[in-house]
C-alpha positions as CSV (number, residue, x, y, z in Angstrom):
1,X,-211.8,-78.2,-108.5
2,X,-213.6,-79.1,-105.0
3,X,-216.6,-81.9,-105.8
4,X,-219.9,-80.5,-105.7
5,X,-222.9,-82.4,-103.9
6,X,-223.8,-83.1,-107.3
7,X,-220.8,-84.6,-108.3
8,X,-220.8,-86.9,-105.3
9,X,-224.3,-87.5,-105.3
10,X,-223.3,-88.7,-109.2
11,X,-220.2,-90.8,-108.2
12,X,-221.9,-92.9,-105.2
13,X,-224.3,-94.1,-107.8
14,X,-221.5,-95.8,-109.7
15,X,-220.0,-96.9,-106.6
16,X,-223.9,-98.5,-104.9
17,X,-225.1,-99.9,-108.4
18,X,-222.1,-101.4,-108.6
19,X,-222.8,-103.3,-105.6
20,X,-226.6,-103.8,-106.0
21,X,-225.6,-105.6,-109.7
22,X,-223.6,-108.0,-107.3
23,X,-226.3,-108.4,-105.0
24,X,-228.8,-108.9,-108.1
25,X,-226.4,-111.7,-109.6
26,X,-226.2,-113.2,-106.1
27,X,-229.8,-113.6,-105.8
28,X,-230.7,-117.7,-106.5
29,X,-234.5,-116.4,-107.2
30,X,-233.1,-114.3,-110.3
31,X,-231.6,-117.1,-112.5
32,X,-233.5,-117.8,-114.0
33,X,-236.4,-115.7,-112.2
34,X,-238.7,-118.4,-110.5
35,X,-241.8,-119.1,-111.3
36,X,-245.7,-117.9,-110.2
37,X,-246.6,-122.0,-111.0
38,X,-244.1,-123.1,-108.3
39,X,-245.8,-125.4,-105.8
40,X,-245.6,-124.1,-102.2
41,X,-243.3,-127.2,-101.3
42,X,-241.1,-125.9,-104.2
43,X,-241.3,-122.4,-103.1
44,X,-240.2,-123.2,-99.5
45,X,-237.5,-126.2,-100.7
46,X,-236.1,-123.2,-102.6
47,X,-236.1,-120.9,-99.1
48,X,-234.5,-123.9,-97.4
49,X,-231.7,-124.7,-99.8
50,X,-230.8,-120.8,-100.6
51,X,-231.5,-119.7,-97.1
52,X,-228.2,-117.3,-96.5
53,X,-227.8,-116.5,-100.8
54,X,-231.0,-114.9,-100.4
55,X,-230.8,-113.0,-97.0
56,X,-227.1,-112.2,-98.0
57,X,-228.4,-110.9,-101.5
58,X,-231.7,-108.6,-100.0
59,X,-229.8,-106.9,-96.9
60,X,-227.5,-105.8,-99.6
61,X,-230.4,-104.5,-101.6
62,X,-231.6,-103.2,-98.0
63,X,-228.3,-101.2,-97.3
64,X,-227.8,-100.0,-100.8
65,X,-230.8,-99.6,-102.9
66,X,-231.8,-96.5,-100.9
67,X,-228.3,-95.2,-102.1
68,X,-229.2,-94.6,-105.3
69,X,-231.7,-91.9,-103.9
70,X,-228.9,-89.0,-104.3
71,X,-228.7,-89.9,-108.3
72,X,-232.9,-89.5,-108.8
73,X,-232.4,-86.0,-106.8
74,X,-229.7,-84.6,-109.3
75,X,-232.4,-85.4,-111.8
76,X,-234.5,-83.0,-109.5
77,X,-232.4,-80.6,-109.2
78,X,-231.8,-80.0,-112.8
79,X,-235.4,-80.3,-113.5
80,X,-235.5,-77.6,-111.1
81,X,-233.1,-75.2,-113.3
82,X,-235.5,-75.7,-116.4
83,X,-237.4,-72.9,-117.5
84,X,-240.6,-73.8,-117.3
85,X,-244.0,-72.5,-116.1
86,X,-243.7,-74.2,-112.5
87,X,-241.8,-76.4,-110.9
88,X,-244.5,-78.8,-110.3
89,X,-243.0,-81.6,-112.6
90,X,-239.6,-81.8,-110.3
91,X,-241.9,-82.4,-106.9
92,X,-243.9,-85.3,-108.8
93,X,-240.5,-86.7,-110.0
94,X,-239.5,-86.2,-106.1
95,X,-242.5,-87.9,-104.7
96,X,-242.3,-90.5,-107.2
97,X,-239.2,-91.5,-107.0
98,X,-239.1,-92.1,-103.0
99,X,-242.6,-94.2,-103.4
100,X,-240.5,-96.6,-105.9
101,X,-237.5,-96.6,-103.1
102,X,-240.3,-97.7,-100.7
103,X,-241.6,-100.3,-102.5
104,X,-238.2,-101.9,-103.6
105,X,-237.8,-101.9,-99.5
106,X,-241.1,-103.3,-99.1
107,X,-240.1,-106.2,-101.9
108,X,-236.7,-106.7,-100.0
109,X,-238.2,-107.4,-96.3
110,X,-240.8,-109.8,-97.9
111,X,-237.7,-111.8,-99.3
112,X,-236.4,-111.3,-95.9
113,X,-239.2,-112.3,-94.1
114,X,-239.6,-115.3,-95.7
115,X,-235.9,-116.9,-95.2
116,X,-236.5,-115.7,-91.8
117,X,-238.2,-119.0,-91.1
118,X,-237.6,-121.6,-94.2
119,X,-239.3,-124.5,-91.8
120,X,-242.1,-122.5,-91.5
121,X,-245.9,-124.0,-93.2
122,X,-244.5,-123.7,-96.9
123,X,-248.6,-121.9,-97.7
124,X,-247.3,-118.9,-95.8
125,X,-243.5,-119.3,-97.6
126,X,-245.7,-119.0,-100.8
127,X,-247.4,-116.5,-99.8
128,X,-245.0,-114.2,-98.8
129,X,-243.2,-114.9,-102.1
130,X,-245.9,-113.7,-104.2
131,X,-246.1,-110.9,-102.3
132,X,-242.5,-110.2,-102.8
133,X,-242.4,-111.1,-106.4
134,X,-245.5,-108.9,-106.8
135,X,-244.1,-106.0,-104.9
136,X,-240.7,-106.0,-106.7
137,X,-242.6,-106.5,-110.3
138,X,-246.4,-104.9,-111.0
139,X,-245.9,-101.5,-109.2
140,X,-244.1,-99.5,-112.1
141,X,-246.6,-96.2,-112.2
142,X,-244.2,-94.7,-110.0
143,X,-241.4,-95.2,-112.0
144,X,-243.8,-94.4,-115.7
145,X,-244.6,-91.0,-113.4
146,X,-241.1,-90.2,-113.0
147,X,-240.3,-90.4,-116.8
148,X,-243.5,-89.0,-118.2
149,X,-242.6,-86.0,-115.6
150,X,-239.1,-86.2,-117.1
151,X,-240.5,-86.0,-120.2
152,X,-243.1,-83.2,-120.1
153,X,-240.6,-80.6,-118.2
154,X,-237.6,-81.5,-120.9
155,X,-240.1,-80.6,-123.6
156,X,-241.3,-77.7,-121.8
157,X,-238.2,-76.1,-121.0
158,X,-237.6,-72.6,-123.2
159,X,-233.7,-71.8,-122.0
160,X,-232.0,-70.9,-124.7
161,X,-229.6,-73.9,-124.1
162,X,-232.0,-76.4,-122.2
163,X,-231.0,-78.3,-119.4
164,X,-230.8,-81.4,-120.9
165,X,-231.2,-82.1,-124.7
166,X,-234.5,-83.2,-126.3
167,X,-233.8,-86.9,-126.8
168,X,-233.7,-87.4,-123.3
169,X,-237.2,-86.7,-123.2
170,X,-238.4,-89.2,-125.8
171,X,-235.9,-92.0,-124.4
172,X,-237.9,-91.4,-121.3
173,X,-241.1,-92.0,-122.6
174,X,-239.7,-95.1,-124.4
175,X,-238.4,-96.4,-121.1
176,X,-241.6,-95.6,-119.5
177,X,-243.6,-97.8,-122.6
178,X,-240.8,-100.5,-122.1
179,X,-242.0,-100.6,-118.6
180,X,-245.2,-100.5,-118.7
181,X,-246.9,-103.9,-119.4
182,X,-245.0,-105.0,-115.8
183,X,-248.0,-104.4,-114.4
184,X,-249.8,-107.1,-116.2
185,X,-247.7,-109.3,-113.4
186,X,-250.0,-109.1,-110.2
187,X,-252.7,-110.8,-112.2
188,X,-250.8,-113.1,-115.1
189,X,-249.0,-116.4,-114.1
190,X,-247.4,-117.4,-117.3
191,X,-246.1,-116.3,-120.5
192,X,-243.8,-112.8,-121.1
193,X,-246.1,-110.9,-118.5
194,X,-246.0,-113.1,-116.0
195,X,-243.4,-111.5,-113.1
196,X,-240.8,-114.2,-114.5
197,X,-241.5,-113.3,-118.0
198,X,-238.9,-111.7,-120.7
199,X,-241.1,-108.7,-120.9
200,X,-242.2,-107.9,-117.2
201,X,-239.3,-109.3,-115.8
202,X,-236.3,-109.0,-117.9
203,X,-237.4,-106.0,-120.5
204,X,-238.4,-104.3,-117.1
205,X,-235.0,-104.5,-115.5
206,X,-232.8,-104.1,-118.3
207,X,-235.0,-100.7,-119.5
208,X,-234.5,-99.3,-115.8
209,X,-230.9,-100.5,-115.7
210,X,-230.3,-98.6,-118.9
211,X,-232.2,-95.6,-118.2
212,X,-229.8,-95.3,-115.1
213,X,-226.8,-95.7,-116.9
214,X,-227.4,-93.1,-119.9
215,X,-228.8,-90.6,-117.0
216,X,-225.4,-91.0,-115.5
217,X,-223.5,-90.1,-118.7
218,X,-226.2,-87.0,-119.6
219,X,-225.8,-85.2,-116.2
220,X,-221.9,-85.6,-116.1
221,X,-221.8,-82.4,-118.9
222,X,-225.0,-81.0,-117.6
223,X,-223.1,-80.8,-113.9
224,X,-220.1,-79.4,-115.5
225,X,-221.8,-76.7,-117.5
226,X,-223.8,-75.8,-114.5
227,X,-220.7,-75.4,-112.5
228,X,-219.2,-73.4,-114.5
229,X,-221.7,-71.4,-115.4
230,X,-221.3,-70.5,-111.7
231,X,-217.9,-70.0,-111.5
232,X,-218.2,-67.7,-113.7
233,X,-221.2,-65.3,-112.4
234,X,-219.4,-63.9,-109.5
235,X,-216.6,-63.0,-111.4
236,X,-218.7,-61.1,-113.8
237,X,-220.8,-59.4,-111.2
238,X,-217.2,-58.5,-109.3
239,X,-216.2,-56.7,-112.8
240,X,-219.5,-55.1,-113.4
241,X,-219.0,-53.3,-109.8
242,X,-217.4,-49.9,-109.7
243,X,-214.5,-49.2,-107.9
């Protein structure tokens, strides 16, 4: 069978978050995270020391984070085939999912920006950390839109044989809780909400990391199904014609 957008779209996810996994573990800042208490002559001793780890790490994350766009738009598509009142909760999945891509751009340049010149005045390093750190970290409504919108149009979807089963729905709002108190990071500098923190930090990554992973194994059979679902319409409508 020929691939489908879909099925490609599916594939070069594998293939990119592959690679931005490599380009996460690269990253000097993310093991362990470093911390909002640094001094700014530890921050910028930090940009000095990991100068090309860290601009090696983000223009990977530059080239290939945007990659993972084609995955989020299967997820609009299908929402798309639901049958439910409107299609309003696909285009807010649509527009949320390209302001998280911005941000994680934003988040890379600041990283960027600040290896750019490690001999700079280390207050400027610091503060183009934080506003990296804080860029990457506190903006998650995007991303607890996309899931709530997930959610609502799973749940709302009458097809006799929904698009995509119900537990999807409520693993979505459960990703979308697990992100949630990331946002306490723009204003906490220690503990679990602090951007270095187990919950804002590492529950945060880990509950998007999964959500992609088990999205990847539920639209394999929902591509399939759709596919043939269409393979097999024409052939119908070519034996319902008479001769």
């Amino acid at each position: 069978m020929k691939p489908t957008a879909q099925s490609i779209s599916l594939w070069l996810t594998l293939v990119f978050g592959a690679v931005l996994l490599v380009a996460f573990v690269l990253f000097p800042g993310f093991f362990p995270p470093m911390a909002p208490g640094m001094t700014a002559r530890e921050v910028a001793a930090f940009y000095d020391q990991h100068t090309t780890m860290i601009r090696l790490s983000m223009i990977t994350f530059n080239f290939c984070g945007i990659m993972l766009m084609p995955f989020f738009m299967v997820i609009v598509h299908q929402m798309k085939r639901m049958a439910t009142p409107s299609q309003v909760f696909a285009y807010c999945y649509l527009s949320a999912a390209v302001s998280g891509a911005t941000l994680f751009a934003i988040a890379d340049l600041f990283w960027l920006v600040a290896a750019f010149r490690p001999e700079r005045d280390p207050q400027l390093t610091l503060l183009l950390n934080d506003l990296a750190w804080i860029t990457f970290t506190a903006p998650v409504g995007m991303i607890i839109a996309q899931n709530l919108c997930l959610a609502l149009a799973i749940l709302l979807d009458v097809n006799p044989r929904p698009v995509f089963p119900r537990w999807v729905a409520y693993f979505s709002l459960l990703t979308a809780a697990a992100m949630a108190p990331a946002a306490c990071a723009a204003i906490v500098r220690t503990g679990p909400l602090a951007w270095n923190g187990v919950v804002s930090f590492w529950l945060r990554v880990g509950a998007y990391g999964a959500f992609v992973v088990v999205m990847f194994f539920v639209l394999r059979p929902v591509i399939r199904r759709q596919e043939a679902e269409q393979a097999v319409a024409p052939s119908a409508l070519a034996e319902g014609t008479p001769a």
